[in-house]
KOLLO-970022 format. One line per field, with one value per atom (N, C-alpha, C): z negated, y, x negated; atom name. Coordinates in nm, 3 decimals, padded with zeros to 5 digits. Example, Ala and Ser with C-alpha at 12.3 -4.5 7.8 and 13.67 -1.06 7.14 Angstrom:
<sites>
pz [-00.780, -00.780, -00.780, -00.708, -00.714, -00.787]
py [-00.569, -00.450, -00.330, -00.225, -00.106, 00.003]
px [-01.319, -01.230, -01.320, -01.285, -01.367, -01.290]
atom [N, CA, C, N, CA, C]
</sites>
This chain:
<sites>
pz [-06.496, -06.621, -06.623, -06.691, -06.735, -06.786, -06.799, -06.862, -07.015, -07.096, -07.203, -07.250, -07.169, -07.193, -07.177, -07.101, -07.064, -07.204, -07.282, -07.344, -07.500, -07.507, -07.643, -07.597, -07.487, -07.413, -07.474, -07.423, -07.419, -07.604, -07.646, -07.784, -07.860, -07.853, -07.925, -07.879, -07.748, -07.716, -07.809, -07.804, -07.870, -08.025, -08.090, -08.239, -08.279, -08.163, -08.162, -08.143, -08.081, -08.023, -08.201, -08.221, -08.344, -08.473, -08.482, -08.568, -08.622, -08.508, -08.470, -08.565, -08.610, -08.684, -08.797, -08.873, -08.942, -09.037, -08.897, -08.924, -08.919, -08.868, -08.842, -09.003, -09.041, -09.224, -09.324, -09.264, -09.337, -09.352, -09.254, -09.192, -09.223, -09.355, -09.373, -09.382, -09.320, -09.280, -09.500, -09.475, -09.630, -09.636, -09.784, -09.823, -09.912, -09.820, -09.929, -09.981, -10.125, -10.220, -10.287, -10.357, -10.450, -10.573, -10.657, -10.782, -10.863, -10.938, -10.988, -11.124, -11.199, -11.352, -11.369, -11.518, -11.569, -11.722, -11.823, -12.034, -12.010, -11.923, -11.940, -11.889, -11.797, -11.699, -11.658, -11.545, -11.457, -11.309, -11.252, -11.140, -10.967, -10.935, -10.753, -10.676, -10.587, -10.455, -10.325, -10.227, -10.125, -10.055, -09.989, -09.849, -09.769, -09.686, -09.581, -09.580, -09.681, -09.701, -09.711, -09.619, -09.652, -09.768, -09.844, -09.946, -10.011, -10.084, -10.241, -10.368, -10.433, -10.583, -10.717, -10.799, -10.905, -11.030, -11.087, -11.237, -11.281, -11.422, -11.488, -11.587, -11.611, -11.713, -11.822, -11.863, -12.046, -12.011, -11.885, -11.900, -11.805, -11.705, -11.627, -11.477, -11.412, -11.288, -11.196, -11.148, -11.013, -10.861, -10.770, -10.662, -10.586, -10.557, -10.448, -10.342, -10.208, -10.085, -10.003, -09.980, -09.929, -09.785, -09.654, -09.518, -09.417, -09.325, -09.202, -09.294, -09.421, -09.470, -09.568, -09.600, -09.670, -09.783, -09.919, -10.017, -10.050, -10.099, -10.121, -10.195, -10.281, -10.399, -10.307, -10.343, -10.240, -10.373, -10.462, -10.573, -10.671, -10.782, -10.914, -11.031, -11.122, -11.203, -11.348, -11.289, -11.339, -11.292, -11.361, -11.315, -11.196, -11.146, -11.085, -10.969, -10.947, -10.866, -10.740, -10.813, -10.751, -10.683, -10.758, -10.653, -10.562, -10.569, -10.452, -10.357, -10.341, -10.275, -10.223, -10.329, -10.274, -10.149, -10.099, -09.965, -09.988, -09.874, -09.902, -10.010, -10.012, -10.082, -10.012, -10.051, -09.991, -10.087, -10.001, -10.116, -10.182, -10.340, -10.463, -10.487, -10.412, -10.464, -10.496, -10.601, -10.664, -10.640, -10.683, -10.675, -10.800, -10.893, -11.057, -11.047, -11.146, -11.192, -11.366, -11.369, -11.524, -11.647, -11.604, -11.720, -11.751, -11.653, -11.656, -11.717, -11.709, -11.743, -11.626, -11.492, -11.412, -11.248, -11.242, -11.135, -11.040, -10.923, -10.804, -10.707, -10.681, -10.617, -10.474, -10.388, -10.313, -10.278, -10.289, -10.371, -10.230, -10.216, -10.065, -10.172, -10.115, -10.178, -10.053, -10.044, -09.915, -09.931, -09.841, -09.886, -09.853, -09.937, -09.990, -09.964, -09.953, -09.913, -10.015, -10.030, -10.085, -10.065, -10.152, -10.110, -10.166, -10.258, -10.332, -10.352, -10.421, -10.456, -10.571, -10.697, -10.777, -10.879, -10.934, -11.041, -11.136]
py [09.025, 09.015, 08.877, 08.818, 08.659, 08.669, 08.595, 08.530, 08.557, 08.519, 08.558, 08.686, 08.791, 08.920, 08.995, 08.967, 09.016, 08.988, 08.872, 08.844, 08.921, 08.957, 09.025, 09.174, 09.232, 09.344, 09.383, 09.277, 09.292, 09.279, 09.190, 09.185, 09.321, 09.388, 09.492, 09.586, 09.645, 09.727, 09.703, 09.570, 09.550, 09.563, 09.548, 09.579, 09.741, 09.766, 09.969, 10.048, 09.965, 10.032, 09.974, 09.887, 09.828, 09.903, 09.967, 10.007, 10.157, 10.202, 10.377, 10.394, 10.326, 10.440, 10.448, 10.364, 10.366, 10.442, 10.454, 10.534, 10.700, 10.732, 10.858, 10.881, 10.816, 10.805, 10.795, 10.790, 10.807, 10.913, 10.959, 11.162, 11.252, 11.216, 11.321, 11.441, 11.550, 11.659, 11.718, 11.833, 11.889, 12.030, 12.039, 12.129, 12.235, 12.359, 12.437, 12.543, 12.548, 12.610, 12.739, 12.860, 12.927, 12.934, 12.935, 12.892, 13.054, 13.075, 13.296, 13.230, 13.286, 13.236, 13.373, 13.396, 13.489, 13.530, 13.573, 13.608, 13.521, 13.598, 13.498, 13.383, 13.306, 13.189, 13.152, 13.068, 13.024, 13.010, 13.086, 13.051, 12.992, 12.921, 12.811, 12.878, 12.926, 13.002, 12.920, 12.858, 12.795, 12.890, 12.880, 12.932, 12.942, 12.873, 12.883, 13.045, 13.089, 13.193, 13.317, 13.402, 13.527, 13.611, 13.714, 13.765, 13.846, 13.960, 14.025, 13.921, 13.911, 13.856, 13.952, 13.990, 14.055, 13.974, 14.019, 13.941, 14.051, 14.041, 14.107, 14.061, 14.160, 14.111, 14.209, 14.178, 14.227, 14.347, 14.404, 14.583, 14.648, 14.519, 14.623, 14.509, 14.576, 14.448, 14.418, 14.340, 14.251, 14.221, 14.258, 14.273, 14.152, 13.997, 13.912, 13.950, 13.939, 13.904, 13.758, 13.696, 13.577, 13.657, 13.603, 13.607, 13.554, 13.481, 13.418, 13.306, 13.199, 13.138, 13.125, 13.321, 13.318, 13.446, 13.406, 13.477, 13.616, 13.704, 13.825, 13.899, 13.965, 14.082, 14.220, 14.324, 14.387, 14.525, 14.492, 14.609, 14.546, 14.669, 14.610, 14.727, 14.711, 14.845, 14.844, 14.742, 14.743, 14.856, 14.875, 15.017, 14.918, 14.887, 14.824, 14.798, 14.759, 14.723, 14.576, 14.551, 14.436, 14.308, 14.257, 14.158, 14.190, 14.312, 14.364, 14.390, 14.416, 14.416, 14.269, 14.179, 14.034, 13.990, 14.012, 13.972, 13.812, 13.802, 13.637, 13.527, 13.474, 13.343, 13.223, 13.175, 13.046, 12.898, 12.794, 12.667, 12.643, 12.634, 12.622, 12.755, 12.856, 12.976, 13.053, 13.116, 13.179, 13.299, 13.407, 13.543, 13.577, 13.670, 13.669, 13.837, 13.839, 13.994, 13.967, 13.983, 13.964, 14.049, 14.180, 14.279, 14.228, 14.179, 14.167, 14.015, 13.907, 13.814, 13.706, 13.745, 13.723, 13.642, 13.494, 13.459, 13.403, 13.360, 13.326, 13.241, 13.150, 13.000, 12.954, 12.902, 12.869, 12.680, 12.661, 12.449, 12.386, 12.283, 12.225, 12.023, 11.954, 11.867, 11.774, 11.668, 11.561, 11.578, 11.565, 11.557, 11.375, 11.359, 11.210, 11.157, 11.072, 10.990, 10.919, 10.813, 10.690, 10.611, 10.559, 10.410, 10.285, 10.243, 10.203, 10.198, 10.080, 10.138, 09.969, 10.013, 09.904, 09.888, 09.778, 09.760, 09.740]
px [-10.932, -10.859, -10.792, -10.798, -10.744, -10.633, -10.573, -10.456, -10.473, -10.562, -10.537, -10.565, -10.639, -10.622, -10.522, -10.427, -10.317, -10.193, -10.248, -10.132, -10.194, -10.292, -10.352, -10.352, -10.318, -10.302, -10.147, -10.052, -09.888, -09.898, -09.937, -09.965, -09.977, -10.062, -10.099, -10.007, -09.983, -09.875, -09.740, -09.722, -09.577, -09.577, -09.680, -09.703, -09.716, -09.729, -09.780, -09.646, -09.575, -09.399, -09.333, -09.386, -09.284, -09.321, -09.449, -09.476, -09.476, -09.388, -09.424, -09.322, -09.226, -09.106, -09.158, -09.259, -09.318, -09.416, -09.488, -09.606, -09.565, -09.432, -09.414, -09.329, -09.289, -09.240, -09.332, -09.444, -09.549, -09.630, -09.569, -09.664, -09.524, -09.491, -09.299, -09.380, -09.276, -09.310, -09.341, -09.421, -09.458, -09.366, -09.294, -09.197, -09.323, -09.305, -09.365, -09.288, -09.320, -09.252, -09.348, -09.334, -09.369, -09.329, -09.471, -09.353, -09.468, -09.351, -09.408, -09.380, -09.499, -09.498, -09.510, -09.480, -09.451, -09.419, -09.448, -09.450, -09.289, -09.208, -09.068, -09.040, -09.096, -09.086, -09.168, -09.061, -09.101, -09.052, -09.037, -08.925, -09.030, -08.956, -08.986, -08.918, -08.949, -08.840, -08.936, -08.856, -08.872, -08.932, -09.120, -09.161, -09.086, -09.033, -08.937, -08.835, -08.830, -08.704, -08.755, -08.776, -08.817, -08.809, -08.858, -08.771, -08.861, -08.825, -08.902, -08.870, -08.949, -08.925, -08.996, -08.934, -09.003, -09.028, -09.144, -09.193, -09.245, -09.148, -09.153, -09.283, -09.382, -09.497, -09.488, -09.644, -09.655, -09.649, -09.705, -09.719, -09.670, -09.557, -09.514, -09.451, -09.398, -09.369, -09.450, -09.425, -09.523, -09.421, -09.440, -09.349, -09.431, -09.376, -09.422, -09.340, -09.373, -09.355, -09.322, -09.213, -09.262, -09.200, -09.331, -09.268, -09.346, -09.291, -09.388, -09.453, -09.408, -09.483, -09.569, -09.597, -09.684, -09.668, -09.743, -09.684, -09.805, -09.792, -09.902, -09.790, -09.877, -09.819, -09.837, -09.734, -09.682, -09.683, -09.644, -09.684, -09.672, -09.753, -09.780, -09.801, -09.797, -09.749, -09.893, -09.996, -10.160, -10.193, -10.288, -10.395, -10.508, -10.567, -10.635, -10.619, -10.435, -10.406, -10.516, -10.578, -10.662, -10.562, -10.454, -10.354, -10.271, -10.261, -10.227, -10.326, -10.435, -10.552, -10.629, -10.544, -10.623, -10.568, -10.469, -10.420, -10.344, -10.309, -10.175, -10.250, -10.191, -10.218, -10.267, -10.362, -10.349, -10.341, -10.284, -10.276, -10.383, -10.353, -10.445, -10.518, -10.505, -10.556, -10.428, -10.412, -10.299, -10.346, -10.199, -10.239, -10.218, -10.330, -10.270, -10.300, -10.230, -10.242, -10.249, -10.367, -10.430, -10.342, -10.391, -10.329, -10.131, -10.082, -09.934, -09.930, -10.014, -09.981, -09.906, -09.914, -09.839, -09.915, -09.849, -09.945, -09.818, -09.872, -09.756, -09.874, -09.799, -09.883, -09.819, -09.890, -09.792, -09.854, -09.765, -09.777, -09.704, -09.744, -09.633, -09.642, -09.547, -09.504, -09.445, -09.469, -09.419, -09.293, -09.196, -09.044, -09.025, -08.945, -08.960, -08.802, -08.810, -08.651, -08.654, -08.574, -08.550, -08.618, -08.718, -08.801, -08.768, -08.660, -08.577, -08.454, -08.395, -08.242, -08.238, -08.234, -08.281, -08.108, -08.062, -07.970, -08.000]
atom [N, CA, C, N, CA, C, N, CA, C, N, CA, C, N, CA, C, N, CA, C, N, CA, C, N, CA, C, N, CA, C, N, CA, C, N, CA, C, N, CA, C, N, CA, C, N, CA, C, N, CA, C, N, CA, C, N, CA, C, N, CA, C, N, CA, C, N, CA, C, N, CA, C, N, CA, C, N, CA, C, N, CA, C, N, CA, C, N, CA, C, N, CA, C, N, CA, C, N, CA, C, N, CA, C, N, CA, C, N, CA, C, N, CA, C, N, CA, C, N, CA, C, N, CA, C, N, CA, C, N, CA, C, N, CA, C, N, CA, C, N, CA, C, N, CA, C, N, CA, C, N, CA, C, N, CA, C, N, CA, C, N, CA, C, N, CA, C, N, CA, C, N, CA, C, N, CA, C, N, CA, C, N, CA, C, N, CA, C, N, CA, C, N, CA, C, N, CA, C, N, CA, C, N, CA, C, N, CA, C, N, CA, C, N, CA, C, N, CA, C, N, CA, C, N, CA, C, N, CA, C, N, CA, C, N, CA, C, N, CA, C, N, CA, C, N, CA, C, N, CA, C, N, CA, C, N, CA, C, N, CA, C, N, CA, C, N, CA, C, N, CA, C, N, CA, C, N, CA, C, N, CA, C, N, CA, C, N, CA, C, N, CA, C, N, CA, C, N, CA, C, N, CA, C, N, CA, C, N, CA, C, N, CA, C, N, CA, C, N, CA, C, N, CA, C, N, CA, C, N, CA, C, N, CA, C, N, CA, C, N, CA, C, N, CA, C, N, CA, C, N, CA, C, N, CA, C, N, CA, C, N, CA, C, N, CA, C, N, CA, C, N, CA, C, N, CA, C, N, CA, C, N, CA, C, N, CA, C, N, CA, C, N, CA, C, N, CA, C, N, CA, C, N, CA, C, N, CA, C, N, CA, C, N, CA, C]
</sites>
């Protein structure tokens, strides 16, 4: 190893240490959210938070589940009962319950800092 490999060696190491706070602000952790539409709304309740949520629809209610991350309809007051049968949710696949008018998503979003500060 030569002399000038050693210094394009120390080189690159030192651009890789300088560049890490960087690159790890660039991988921001992702916020996932549920958002339950509904004939009356719209309501977002944070994944992170365990919980029942009800939506009220055209013919009757819709019972979501959020737990361990993940969202699934838990009861439903359709004859069919099919979204309750579809099992959790996954991102970009929604859970709908047709006859009620009633769907529930589960969406994730970068969490974002300040990249700016302008007058």
């Amino acid at each position: 190893m030569t002399r000038g490999d050693r210094a394009i060696i120390v080189t690159v190491l030192a651009a890789a240490l300088l560049m890490a706070p960087q690159a790890g602000a660039l991988l921001a952790p992702e916020v996932g959210s549920v958002v339950l539409r509904g004939p009356r709304g719209v309501t977002e309740v944070d994944l992170s938070v365990p919980g029942r949520y009800m939506v009220e629809g055209r013919v009757g209610r819709v019972v979501f589940e959020v737990s361990d991350g993940a969202l699934r309809a838990v009861e439903s007051d359709c004859p069919d009962q099919i979204c309750v049968h579809s099992g959790a949710a996954a991102t970009g696949r929604p859970v709908i319950c047709a006859p009620n008018g009633v769907s529930a998503a589960v969406v994730f979003a970068r969490e974002e800092g300040l990249d700016a500060i302008s007058r």
